[in-house]
C-alpha positions in Angstrom: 28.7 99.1 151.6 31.1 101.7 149.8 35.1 101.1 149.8 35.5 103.2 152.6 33.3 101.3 154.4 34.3 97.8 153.6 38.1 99.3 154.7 37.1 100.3 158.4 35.1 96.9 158.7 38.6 95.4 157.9 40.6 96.9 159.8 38.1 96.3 162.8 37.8 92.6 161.7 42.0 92.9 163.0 41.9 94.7 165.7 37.9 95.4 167.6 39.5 97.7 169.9 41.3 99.8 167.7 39.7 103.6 168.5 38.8 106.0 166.0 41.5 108.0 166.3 43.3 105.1 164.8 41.2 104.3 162.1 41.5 108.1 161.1 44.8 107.6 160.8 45.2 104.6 159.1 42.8 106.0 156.6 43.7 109.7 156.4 40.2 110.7 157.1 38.8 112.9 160.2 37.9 111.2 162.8 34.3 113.0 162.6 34.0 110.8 159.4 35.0 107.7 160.3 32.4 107.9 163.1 29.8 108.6 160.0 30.6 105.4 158.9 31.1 103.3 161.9 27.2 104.7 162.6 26.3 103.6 159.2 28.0 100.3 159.6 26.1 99.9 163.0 22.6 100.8 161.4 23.4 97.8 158.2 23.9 95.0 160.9 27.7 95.1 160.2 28.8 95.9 163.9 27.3 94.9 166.9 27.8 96.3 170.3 31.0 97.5 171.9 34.2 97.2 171.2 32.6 96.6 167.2 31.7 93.5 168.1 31.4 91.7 164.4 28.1 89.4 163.5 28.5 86.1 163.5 26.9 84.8 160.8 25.3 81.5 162.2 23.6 83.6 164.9 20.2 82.8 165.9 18.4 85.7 167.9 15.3 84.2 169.9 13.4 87.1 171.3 10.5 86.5 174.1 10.0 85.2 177.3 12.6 84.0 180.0 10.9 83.7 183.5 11.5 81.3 186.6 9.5 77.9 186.4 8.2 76.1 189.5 6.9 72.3 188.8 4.5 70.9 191.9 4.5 67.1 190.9 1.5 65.3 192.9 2.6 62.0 194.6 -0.8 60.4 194.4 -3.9 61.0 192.0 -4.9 65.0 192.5 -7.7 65.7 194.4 -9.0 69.0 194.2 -10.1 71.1 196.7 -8.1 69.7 199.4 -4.1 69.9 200.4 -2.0 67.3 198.1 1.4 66.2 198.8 3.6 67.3 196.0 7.5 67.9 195.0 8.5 71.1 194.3 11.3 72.1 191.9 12.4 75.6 190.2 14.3 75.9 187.0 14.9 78.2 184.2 11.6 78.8 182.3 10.8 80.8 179.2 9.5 79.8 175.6 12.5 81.7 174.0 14.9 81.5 176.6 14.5 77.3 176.3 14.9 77.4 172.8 17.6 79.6 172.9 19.3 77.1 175.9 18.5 74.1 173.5 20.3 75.4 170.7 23.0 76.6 172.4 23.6 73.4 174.0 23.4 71.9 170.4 26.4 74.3 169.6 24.6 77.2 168.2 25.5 80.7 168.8 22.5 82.5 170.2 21.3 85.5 171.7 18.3 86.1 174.0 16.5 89.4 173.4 14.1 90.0 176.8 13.3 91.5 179.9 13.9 90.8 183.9 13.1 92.5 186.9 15.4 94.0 188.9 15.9 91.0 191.4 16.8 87.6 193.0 15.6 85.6 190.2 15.8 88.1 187.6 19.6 87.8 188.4 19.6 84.2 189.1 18.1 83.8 185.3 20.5 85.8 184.0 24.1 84.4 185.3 22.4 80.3 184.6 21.7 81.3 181.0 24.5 83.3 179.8 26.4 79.2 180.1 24.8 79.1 176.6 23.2 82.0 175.4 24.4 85.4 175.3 22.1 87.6 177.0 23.6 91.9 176.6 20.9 92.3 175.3 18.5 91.6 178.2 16.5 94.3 179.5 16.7 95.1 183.0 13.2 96.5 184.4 12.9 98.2 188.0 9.5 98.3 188.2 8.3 94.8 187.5 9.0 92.0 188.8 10.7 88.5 186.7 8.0 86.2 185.3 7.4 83.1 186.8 5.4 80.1 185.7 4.5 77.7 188.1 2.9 74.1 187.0 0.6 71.3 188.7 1.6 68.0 187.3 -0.6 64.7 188.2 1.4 61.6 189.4 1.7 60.8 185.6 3.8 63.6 185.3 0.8 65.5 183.1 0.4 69.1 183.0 -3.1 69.5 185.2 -3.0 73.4 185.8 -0.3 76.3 185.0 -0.1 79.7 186.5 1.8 82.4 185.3 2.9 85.7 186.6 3.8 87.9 183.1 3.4 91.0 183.8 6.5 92.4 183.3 6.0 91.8 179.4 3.3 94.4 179.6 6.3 96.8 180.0 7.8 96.1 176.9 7.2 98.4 173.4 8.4 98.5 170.0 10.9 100.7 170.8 13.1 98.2 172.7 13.1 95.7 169.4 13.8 99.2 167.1 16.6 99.8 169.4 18.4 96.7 169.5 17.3 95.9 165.6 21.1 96.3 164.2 22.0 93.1 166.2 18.5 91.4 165.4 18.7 92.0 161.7 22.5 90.3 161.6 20.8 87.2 162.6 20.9 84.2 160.0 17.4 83.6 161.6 14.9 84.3 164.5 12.9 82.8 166.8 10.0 85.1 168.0 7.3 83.4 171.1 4.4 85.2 171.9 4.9 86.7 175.4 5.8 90.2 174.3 2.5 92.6 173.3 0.5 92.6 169.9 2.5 95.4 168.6 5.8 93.8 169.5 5.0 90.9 167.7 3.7 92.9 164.2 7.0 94.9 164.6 9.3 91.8 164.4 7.4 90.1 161.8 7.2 92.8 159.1 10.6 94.0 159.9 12.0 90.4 158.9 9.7 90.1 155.7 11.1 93.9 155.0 14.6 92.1 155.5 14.0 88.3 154.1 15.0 87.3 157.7 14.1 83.4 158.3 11.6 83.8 161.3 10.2 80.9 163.3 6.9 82.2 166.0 6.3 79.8 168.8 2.5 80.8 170.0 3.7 79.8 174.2 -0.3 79.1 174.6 -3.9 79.6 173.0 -4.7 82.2 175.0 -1.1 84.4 173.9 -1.0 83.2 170.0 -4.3 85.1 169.6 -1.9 88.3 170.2 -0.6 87.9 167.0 -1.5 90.0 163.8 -3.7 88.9 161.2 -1.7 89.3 158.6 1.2 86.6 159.0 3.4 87.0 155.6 7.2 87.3 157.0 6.7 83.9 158.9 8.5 81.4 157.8 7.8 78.9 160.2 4.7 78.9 162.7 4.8 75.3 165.1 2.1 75.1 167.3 0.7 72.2 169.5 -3.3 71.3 168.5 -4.6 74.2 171.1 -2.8 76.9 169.9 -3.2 75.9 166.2 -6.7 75.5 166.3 -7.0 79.0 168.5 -5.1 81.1 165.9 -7.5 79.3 163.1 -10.6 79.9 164.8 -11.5 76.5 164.4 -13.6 75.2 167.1 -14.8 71.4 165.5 -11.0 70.2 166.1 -10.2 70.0 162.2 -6.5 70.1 162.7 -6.1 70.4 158.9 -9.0 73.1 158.6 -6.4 75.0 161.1 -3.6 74.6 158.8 -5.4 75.9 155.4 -6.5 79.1 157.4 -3.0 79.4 158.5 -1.5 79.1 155.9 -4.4 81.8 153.7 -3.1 84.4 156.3 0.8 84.0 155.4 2.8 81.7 156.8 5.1 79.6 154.4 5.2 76.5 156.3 3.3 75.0 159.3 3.8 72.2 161.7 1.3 71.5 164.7 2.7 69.3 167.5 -0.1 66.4 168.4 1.6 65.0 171.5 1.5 60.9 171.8 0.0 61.5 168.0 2.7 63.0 166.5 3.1 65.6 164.3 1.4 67.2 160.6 2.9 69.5 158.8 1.8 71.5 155.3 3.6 74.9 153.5 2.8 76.6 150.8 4.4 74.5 147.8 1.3 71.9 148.7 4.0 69.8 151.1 2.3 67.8 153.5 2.2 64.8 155.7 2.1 63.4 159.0 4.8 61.8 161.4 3.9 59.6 163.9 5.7 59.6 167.4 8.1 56.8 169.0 6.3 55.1 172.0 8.6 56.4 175.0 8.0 56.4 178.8 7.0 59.8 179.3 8.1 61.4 182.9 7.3 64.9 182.6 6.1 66.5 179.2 7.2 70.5 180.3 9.3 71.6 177.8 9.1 68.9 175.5 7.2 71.5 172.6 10.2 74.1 173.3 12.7 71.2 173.0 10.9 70.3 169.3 11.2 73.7 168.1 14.9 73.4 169.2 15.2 70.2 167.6 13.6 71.5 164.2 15.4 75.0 163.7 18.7 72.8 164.9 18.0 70.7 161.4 17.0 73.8 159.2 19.9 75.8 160.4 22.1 72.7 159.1 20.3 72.7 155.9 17.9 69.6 156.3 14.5 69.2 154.6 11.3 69.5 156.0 10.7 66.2 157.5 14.1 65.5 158.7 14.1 69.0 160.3 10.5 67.8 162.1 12.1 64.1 162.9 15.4 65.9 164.6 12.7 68.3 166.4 10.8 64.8 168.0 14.1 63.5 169.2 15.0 66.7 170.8 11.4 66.0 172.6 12.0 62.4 173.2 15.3 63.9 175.0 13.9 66.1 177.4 10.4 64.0 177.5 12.3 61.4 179.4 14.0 64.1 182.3 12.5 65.6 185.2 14.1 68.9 183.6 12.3 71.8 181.3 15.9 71.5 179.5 17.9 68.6 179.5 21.5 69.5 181.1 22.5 66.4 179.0 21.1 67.7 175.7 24.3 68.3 173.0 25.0 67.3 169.5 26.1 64.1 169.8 23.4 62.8 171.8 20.7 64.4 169.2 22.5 62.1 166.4 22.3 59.2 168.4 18.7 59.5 169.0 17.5 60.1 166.2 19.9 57.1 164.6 18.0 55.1 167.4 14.5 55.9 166.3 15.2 57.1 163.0 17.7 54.2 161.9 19.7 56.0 160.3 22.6 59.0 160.4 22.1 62.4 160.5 
């Protein structure tokens, strides 16, 4: 930034309404100029949005899907091809738009970069989330409907079958991220899942290794993870569960660490694939490696639980934790929502984070 610039940015930091009229003023400069640099200042990430709305710099910008989940839980042992009794309930749904709910209920700042349709539950989505998240810069589409995922869960409370209606993600280019990039690129890091096209994706990643953005990818399924590009440098973080990991890989023995080498040859600096009642591995760059085991918990329904990790773990690596501590805060955050009927605990904060992983972990955070 020059002096003139740093001088508007103060006087804004002051006053975010003041016009630039005033500004001209203040500065003796036409007001044709100061709008040269406020457009500057807006293009650098040192603005955001109206009324020169400042970055914050602990934001976290988590850009994918937000959709409207529907869980069928089976009373008795499924049968197929005939009529099972089942409960039904709908929540808020959405690789990104969990995480971003997660870690704004952790006390994170956060933003939500994604697209609705233009009705009942595009609008329901939207008024629930912004409790936590702050969502201007959701797209609003008329011609598609919201997403919605709908899962069969056995009486155990295990995912048997999912269904998802994603279409409306078709819909969205690389022009909407290019757009909205000023507010993305203030970001202290990112959180990118895979619902968005191929192109979207290979967008956001080079853009943040352009920029030496932290950015975290969250594959969403082994089906969507093989939309990403080949070329993975600008990843910081990739966590997958075994699936997904071993889908991006190519593996097809199950080698869970054959998956990790080949991710790791195509870019990424660190990876940590989530084994369920197994636990966790984890291996970067550096030659860093191990295994964590999981706590035996009563499990009652395991949807969200890999969104609720990846909350858990960008939670500790925002608040400057190592590696494993940063994967151990990401297992309570599972343990957490593992042991609700909810894809997002309402009772997830701070506190209750700490006193989890004190409980498991026996010791502070």
């Amino acid at each position: 930034m020059n002096e003139k610039e740093k001088l508007i940015l103060e006087l804004i930091r002051k006053n975010p309404f003041i016009t630039q009229n005033e500004l001209a003023k203040q500065l003796k400069l036409s007001r044709s100029a100061v709008a040269g640099y406020i457009s500057s200042l807006t293009k650098q990430g040192k603005i955001i949005g109206r009324a020169y709305v400042l970055p914050e710099p602990s934001r976290i910008v988590c850009i994918g899907g937000v959709n409207v989940d529907r869980k069928a839980q089976c009373l008795s042992a499924l049968q197929l091809g005939t009529s099972n009794p089942v409960t039904v309930t709908q929540t808020c749904g959405g690789v990104a738009r969990n995480i971003a709910e997660n870690l704004g209920r952790l006390g994170h700042s956060v933003s939500l970069f994604t697209v609705i349709g233009d009705d009942q539950e595009g609008q329901w989505l939207l008024e629930t989330t912004s409790a936590y998240v702050d969502m201007s810069q959701t797209a609003k589409l008329d011609k598609a409907n919201t997403g919605t995922y709908t899962a069969v869960l056995d009486e155990k409370g295990e995912m048997v079958i999912a269904l998802a209606d994603m279409a409306i993600y078709d819909h969205v280019t690389s022009d909407f991220i290019q757009k909205r990039w000023s507010h993305i690129s203030s970001a202290s890091m990112v959180l990118l899942d895979t619902n968005f096209p191929s192109e979207v994706l290979k967008v956001v990643i080079e853009r943040c290794r352009q920029e030496n953005i932290p950015l975290c990818v969250a594959p969403v399924s082994a089906i969507k993870v093989k939309k990403l590009p080949f070329d993975l440098n600008g990843v910081t973080w990739l966590i997958a569960n075994q699936d997904e990991a071993l889908a991006l890989a190519g593996v097809e023995d199950g080698n869970v660490e054959a998956a990790c080498e080949k991710i790791l040859e195509r870019g990424v600096d660190h990876v940590i694939i989530t084994q369920g009642e197994k636990g966790i591995i984890f291996k970067n760059k550096k030659g860093e490696h191990g295994a964590l085991p999981a706590p035996k918990i009563e499990v009652i329904d395991v949807t969200g639980a890999g969104d609720a990790f990846i909350s858990g773990f960008l939670y500790g690596i925002h608040n400057g934790k190592p590696l494993v501590t940063a994967c151990q805060l990401g297992m309570c955050c599972s343990i957490i929502t593992l042991q609700t009927k909810e894809t997002v605990c309402s009772n997830l904060n701070e506190q209750l984070l700490k006193q989890t992983y004190a409980q498991y972990f026996s010791r502070e955070v």
